[in-house]
N, C-alpha and C positions, 0 to 999 in steps of 0.2 A: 228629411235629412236634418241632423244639428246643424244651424251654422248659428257659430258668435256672431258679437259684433264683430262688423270688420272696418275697417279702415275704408273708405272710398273704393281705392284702385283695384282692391283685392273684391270687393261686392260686385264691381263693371267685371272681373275676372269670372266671376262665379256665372254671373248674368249671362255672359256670353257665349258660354262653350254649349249650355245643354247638357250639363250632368252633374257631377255632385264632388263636393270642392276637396283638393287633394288635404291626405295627412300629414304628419310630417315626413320627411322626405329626406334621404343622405343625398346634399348636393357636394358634398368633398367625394364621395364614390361616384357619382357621375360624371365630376370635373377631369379626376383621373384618367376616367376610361375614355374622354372622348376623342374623336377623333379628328387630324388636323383639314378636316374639308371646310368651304367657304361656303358660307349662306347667302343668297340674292332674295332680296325682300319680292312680294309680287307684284309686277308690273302694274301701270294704271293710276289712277285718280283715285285716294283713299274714299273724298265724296260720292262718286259716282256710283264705288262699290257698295255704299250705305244705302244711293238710291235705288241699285239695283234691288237689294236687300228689302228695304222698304214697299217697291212695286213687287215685288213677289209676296210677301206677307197679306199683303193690303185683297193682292188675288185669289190667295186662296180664303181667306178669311169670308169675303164677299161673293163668293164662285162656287165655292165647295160647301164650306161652312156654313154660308146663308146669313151673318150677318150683314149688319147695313154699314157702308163704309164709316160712317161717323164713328160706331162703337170698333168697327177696326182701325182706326188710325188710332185712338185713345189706349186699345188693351189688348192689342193683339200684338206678339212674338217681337217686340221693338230692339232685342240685344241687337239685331242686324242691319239698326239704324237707330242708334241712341236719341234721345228726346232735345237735345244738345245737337244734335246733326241734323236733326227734319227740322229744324228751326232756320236752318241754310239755304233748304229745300222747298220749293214752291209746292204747293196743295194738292195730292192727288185726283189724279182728273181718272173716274171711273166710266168707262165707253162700255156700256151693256151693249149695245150693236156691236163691237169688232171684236167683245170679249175679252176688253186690255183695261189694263192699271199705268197708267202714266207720271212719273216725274219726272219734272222740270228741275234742271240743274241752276247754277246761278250762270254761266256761261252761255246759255243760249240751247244746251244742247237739253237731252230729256233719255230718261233707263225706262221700259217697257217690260212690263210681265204680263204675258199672254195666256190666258185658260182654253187650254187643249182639248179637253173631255177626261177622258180616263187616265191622261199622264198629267192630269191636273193643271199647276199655273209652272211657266218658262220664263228666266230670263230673258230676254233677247238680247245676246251683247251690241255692249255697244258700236253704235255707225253701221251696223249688222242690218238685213233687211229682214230677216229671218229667222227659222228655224233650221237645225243642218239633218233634220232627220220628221219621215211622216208620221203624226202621231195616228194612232191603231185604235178602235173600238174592243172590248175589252166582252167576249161574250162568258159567260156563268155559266154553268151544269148542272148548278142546286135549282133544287126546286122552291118555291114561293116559300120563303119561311115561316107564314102563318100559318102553314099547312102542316109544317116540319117541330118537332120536339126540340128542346134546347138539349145537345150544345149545337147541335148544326143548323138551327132552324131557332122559334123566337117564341115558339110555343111552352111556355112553365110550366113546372108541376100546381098542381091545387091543391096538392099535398098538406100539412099543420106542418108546421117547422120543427124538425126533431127533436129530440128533448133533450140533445145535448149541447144546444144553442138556445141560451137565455135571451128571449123577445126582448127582454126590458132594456142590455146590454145594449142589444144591437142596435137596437131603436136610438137609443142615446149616442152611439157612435156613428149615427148617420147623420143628427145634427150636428153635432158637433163639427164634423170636418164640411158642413156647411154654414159654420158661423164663425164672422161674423158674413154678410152680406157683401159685405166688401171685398173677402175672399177670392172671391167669383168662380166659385168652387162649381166648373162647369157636370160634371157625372160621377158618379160613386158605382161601383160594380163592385158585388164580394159575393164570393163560389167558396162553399165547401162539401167536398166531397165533388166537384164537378160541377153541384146544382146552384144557381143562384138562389141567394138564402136573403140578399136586399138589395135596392139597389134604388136610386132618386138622380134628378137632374135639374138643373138649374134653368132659368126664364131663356125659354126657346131652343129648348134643347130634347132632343129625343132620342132613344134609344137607337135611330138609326143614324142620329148627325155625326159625321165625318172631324172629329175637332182636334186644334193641332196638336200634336204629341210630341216634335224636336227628336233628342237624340233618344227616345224608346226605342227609333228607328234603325240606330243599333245591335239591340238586340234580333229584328228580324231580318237584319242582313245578316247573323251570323246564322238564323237558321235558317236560311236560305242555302247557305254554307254548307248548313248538317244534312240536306237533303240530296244536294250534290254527293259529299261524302256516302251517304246511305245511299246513292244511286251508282258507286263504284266508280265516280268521277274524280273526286282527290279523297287525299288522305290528310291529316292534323300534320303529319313529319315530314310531308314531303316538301321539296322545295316551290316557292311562287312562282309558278312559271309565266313571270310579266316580263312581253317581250321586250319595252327596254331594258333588262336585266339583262341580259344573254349573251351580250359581248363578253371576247375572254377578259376573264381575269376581274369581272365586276364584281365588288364583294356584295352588292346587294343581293347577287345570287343565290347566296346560302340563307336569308329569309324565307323561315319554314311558315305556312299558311296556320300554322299553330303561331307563331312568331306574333302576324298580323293581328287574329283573333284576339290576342293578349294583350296590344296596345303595345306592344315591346318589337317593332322595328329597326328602332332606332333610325329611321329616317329624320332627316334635318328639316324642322318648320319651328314657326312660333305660333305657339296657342298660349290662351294665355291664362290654361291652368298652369305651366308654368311656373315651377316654385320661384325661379327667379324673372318671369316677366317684367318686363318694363313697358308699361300703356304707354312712352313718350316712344319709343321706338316703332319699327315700320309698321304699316296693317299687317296684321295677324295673317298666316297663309292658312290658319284654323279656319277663318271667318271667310277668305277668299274663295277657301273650296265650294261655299254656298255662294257668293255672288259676286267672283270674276269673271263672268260670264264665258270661260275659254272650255275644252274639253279636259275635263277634271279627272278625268283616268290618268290621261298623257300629263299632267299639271303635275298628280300626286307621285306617278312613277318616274318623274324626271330629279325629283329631289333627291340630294346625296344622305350619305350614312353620317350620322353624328356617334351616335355610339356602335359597337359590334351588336347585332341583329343579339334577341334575349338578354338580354344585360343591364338594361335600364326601363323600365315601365314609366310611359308619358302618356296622357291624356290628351290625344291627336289625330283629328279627322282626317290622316292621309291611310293614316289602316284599316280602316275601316270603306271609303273611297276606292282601295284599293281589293279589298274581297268583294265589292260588287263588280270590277273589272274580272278579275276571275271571273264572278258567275257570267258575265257576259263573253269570256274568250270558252269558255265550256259549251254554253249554249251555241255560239257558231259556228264551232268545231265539228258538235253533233247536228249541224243546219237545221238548228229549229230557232223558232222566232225568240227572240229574247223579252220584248215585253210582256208577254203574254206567261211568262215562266212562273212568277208568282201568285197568279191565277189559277194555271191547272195544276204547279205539281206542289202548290200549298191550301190555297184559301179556299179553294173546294173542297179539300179534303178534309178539312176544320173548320168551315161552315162561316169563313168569314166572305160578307158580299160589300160591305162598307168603308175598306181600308184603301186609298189614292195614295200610288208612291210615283213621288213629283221626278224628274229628270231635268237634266241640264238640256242647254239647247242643241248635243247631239247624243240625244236619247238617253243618256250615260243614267240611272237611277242615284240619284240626290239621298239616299235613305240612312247616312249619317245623324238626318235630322228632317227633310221636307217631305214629309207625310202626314196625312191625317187619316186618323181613325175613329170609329165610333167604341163607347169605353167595352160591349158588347165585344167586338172585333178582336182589342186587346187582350179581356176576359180570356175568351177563346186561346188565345197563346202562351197566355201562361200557364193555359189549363194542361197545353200538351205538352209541358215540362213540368208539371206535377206529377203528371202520367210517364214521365223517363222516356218524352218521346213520343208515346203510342195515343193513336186516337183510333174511336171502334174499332178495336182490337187489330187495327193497321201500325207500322212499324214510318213514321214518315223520319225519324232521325234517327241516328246510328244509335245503337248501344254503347254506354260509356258519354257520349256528346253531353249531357244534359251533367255528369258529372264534373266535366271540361270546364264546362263554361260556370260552374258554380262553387270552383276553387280557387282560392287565389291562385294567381300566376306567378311562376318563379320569379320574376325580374322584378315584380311588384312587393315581394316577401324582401329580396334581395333589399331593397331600396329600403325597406322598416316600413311598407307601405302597404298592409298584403288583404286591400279592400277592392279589390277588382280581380274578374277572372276571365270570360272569353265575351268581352261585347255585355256583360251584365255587373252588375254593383254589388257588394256583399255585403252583408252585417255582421260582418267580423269585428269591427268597430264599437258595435251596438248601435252606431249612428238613430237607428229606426226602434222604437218601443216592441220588439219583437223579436223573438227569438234568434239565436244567432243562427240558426240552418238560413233563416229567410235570404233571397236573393232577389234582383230586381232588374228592370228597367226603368230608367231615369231621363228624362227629358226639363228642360229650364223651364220653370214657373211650376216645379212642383206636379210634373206629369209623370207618375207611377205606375207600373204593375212591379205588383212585391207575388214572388211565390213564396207560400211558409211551410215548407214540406213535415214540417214536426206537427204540425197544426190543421194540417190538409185542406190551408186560404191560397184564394187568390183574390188579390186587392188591388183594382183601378182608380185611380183619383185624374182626373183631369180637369184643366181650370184655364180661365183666361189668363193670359199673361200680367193682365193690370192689377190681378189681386195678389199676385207673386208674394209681393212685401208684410202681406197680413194675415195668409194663408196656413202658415207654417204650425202657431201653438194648437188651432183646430187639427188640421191632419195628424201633430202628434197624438193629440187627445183621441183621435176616432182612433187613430192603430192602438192605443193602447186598450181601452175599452174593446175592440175586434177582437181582441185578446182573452179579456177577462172575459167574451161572452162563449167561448167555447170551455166546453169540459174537458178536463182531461184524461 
């Protein structure tokens, strides 16, 4: 993504959300339309929610990921406790026996994130002794992928690389968006046509490592979304049916789950993409949704309407938060287990064995942004929206969905802002060296999957947070050259 220079406050803005910094924006059209509800900032100790933040990074980084806590306190995911804030904060104390991440507040007290197994690392809120839900072993149906053919398995072609991909190109565009060294440009994945055509990783990283990815996570709550829809469970127009809605007369009712997908709620939080953010004001309920430690369903459905539902496009982890509540009032509806949901009725079916989506501490899935993936995993999802959906010749998202999500949104066009569509980034802007069809997921420090449908790429870049700052001229340079190495 372009970003200028910015100013301080607007950089910690970009840093923090996990996604890619808004355009300009008509704030006199939004000022207009809004509506006269009151905002309650979220409850709690702004530090504590840093610590919490901090000890869940710190967890999965060292649990999942397999780093050594030293290089996770220094480069791993710190928007959720600025460098400025862990200087407050006493030393993480890492317990491989109880499987916990501990900080030490200055008060006496201490925020815990616990690694579960397959629901990954948990806050524990605070004064809390616990967990409010059992976490679940996570069983697979794929068979051993070194047995299995890519894309569902890990086995490549030995194929020569076809001739309508210049080695020389490619070869240059895979250094590239690994220099400089500082970068910390953690995996590189690029598919065309389906097959992986290159692909490299950075020191202790393997095609199977789980690494963090932020708000990419986004886009796979919205297909999680599409699979419901293609399972005849909702529809894009229909309304949300989140049960605090439902009293009469609540106008959050008339928020259609197309609405949600679109970032265009209008529900009332401060994030602090935020054209008019102010950093001196409350903590962000953006930032709380990952580590207020409370039940983040009930958190996100409790906030009021700022604008009329469609009408305004804001960059805000309560709608997103809020289609994972969906997939979980669907799944208990039809009494089937819910964690286990993106296991059998996606990642088996596309062959991903490597992706952990973290949950709060009643089970609720965090996938705004607390997941890791391995860049293989990602690969695989973007590949089934190159494919409009379909993988071996199976139908897993509706027809029309993959168009949804890869058009601006009206409220976003309305606003002069028409770079976002359903939970994915657009290159409408150009923002990215690539053709304007390309669309994406986007995660903070430069975690990518771009699909390029004119070009028939899919492109993962994943990197440690600490090389965020230096990252940026190499990753343009490699999209651009991924470019020049296809024919046309």
């Amino acid at each position: 993504m372009k970003i200028p220079v910015l100013f301080p406050a607007m950089m910690l803005a970009i840093l923090a959300i996990g996604g890619t910094p808004a355009g300009a924006t008509d704030l006199a059209r939004a000022k207009a339309l809004e509506l006269p509800t009151t905002y309650a900032p979220p409850p709690g100790d702004p530090l504590s929610h840093h610590a919490a933040g901090f000890a869940k990074v710190m967890c999965s980084a060292v649990f999942i990921t397999g780093v050594t806590p030293e290089f996770a306190a220094r480069n791993v995911g710190y928007f959720t406790a600025p460098l400025a804030e862990r200087s407050r904060l006493g030393n993480p104390t890492v317990d491989r026996d109880r499987r916990e991440v501990r900080i030490r507040l200055p008060d006496g007290g201490e925020r815990i994130a616990r690694y579960t197994g397959d629901q990954g690392c948990v806050s524990v809120p605070a004064g809390d002794s616990g967990l409010h839900f059992a976490p679940i072993t996570l069983r697979s149906l794929l068979p051993d992928p070194a047995r299995q053919p890519w894309p569902t398995g890990d086995v490549l072609s030995d194929e020569p690389l076809p001739a309508a991909i210049n080695a020389d190109k490619l070869r240059q565009a895979m250094d590239a968006a690994f220099a400089p060294a500082e970068s910390m440009t953690a995996a590189l994945v690029v598919t065309w046509r389906g097959r992986i055509i290159a692909e490299r990783y950075g020191p202790g990283v393997t095609a199977a490592t789980p690494l963090e990815s932020w708000s990419m996570g986004k886009s796979l709550t919205a297909t999680l979304m599409g699979v419901l829809i293609q399972q005849g469970i909702y529809t894009l127009d229909q309304p949300a049916p989140i049960p605090e809605w439902q009293s009469p007369g609540d106008p959050r009712a008339t928020i259609r789950i197309r609405d949600l997908l679109s970032m265009s709620s209008g529900l009332r939080i401060r994030a602090p993409l935020d054209p008019d953010f102010d950093p001196a004001g409350p903590y962000p309920d953006h930032l709380y949704l990952y580590t207020g430690g409370e039940n983040i369903f009930h958190y996100a459905a409790t906030r009021p309407l700022q604008w009329p539902p469609a009408t305004v496009g804001r960059y805000r982890n309560t709608d997103p938060v809020l289609v994972n509540y969906l997939v979980r009032l669907a799944l208990e509806k039809r009494g089937e287990e819910y964690l286990s949901f993106p296991r059998r009725a996606l990642f088996d079916r596309i062959g991903v064995r490597n992706l952990v989506m973290e949950t709060d501490a009643w089970g609720n899935f965090l996938t705004q942004g607390y997941q890791l993936g391995s860049a293989r995993d990602w690969a695989r999802l973007g590949n089934l929206y190159l494919q409009d959906g379909v993988c071996n010749g199976e139908r897993i998202l509706p027809e029309g969905f993959v168009k949804f999500v890869s058009t601006p949104a009206p409220a976003w066009v309305a606003d002069g802002n028409p770079i976002y569509g359903g939970f994915f980034w657009l290159n409408t802007d150009r923002g990215l060296p690539l053709p304007e069809d390309a669309y994406y997921m986007s995660g903070v420090g430069h975690q990518y999957t771009i699909i390029v449908p004119s070009l028939e790429l899919v492109i993962v870049r994943l990197g440690h947070f600490g090389g965020e700052h230096v990252a940026e001229p190499g990753l343009l340079r490699a999209l651009s050259l991924l470019r020049e190495a296809i024919s046309p």
